[in-house]
C-alpha positions in Angstrom: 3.0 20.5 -51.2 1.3 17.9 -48.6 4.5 17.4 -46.9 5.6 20.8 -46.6 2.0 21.2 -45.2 2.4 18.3 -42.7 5.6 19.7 -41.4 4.0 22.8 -40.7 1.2 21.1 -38.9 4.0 18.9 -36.9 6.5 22.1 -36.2 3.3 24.0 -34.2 2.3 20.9 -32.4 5.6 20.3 -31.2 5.6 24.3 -30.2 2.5 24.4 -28.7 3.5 20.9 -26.9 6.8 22.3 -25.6 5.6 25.5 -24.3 2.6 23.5 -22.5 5.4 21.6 -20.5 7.3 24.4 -19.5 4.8 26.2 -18.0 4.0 22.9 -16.2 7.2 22.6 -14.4 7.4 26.5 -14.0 4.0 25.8 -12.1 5.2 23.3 -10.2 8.3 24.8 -9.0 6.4 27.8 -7.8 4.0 25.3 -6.1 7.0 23.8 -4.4 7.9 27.7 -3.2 4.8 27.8 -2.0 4.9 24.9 0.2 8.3 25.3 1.0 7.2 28.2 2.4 4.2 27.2 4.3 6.2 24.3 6.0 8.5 26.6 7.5 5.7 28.9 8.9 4.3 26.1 10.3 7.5 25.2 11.7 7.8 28.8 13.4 4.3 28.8 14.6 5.0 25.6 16.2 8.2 26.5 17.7 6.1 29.7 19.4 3.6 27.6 20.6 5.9 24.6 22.2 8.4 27.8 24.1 4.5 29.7 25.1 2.3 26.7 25.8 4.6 23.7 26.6 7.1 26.1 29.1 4.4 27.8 30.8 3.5 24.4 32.9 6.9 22.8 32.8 10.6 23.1 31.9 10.6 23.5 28.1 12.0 20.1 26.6 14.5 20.4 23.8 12.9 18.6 20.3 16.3 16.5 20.4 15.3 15.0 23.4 13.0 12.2 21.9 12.4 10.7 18.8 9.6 12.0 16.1 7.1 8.9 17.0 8.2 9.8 20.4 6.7 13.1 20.1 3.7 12.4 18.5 2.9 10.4 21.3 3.6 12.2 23.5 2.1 15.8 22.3 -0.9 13.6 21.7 -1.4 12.5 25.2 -0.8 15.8 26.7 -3.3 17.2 23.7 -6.5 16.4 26.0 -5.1 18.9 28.8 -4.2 21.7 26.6 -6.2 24.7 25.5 -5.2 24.7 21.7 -6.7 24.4 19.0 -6.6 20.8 16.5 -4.4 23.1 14.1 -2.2 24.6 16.8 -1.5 21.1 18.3 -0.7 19.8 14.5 1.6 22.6 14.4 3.6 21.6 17.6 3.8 17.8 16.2 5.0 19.0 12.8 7.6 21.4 14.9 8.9 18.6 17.7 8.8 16.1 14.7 11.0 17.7 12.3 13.4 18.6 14.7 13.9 15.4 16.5 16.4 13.3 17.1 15.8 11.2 14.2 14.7 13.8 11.6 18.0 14.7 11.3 
């Protein structure tokens, strides 16, 4: 009777253990979704930006051009003479970045 009770006790642990775990990585692909998601409105919002703020003052400069470090530099340097915001300027180095020459 004691081991017919103790694989009872194992068989819901190993249930309640499995079930637990799934949910996990069903969390953590929605997560990733989520993210995913995110990145690529970041990537949008930056693109909008570089073509409205970066081709108002001068010719708009393909994200090919230069490297990501490249950008960063350079986006930085310019940051100090531009009117956006610290979000709206990490959304530019996230969009130039990405699509550089080396990103890809």
């Amino acid at each position: 009777m004691r081991y017919f009770y103790n694989l009872i006790v194992m068989a819901i642990f190993c249930v309640m253990f499995f079930s637990c775990a799934s949910n996990s990585r069903n969390l953590k692909l929605k997560d990733q979704k989520a993210t995913g998601e995110k990145h690529s409105d970041v990537l949008k919002k930056g693109a909008l930006l570089a073509r409205m703020e970066c081709g108002e003052c001068h010719k708009f400069y393909s994200p090919e051009e230069y490297t990501s470090e490249e950008w960063k530099k350079i986006i930085q340097g310019k940051s100090q003479r531009l009117s956006l915001r610290k979000d709206q300027i990490t959304e530019l180095v996230i969009y130039f970045q990405s699509e550089s020459s080396d990103s890809r």
